[in-house]
C-alpha positions, 0 to 999 in steps of 0.5 A: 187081525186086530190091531191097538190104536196107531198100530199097523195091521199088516205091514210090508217093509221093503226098505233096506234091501228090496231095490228091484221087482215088486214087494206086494202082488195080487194076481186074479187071473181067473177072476170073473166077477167081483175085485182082485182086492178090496179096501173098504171104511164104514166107520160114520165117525167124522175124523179126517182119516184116507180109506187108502194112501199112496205116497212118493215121499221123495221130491228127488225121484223124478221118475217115480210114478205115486200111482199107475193104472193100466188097462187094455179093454175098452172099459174105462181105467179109472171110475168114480161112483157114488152110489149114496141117495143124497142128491147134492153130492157126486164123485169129486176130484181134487187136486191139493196142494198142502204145502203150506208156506210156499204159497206164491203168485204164478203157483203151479196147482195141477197138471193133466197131460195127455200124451201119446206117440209120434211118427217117431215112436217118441211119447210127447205131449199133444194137449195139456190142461194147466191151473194155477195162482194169479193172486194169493192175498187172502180174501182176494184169491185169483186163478187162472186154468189153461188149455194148450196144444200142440200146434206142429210142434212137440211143446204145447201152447196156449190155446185158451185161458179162462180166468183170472176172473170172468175173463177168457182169452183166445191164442197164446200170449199175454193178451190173447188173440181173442179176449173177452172179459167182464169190465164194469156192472152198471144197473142196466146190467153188466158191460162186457168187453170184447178186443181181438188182434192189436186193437 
């Protein structure tokens, strides 16, 4: 139905005594083309407005997952499409930290795990890729992005750094086993700097 400004259209409340099972539920068992469900904005007005949101509001649920795709064919569980003519424009994915006021160096940005069992039936974490801040200041921003893996062990290591800046390191301390890094531009062209070992 239609719905006044700020009104909800359709709303499902399971707050204050729904605690087990599932409040909303679309089954298509014998659905052989088109979607179980469809959430569709073609408004051109340019107003920042989410087509749809899933919020875990709560920081103390450790253990809740805000969205959980499952899939058991070969096809992929999440696909991105942009079916526009544009050619400077592409399905995007961001990873957003609005939490402003926090900000500090060594922020966390974003996390993608990748996890699987063991001999054990244990789930652990076999590779990771990892972001965050290594400089804050306004107009001097730095990142740095992280790939680690598990190296006979359930916790994964540093295995490559890129970043802060046009540095890459390879191994899994401070200094890397094997670092390469831009030092100095010079007219002839730009100096690269490469050290391995304790050298």
């Amino acid at each position: 139905k239609n719905a006044t400004n700020g009104a909800n259209v359709l709303e499902l409340d399971g707050s204050l005594t729904t605690t087990t099972g599932t409040l909303l539920k679309v089954t298509g068992g014998a659905l052989e083309s088109g979607s179980c469900a469809q959430f569709i904005n073609n408004n051109n007005h340019d107003g920042v407005r989410d087509v749809v949101l899933i919020e875990q509001g709560n920081a103390s649920a450790d253990h809740a997952t805000a969205l959980r795709v499952k899939q058991d064919g070969p096809k992929p569980a999440i696909s991105m499409e942009f079916d526009g003519a544009a050619t400077n424009k592409a399905p995007k994915l961001e990873f957003l930290r609005s939490d402003t006021g926090s900000e500090a160096n060594d922020m966390h940005l974003g996390t993608i795990d990748f996890v699987g069992s063991d001999g054990g039936n244990n789930l652990d974490t076999y590779a990771q890729i990892f972001v965050d801040v290594k400089d804050k200041t306004d107009g001097g921003e730095k990142g740095r992005m992280k790939f680690l893996t598990c190296d006979g062990s359930s916790t994964p290591v540093d295995s490559l750094r890129i970043g802060p800046g046009p540095s890459i390191e390879i191994g899994n301390s401070d200094d890397g086993v094997f670092r390469m890094e831009k030092t100095a531009d010079s007219v002839a062209g730009k100096a690269l700097t490469i050290s391995a070992g304790d050298t």
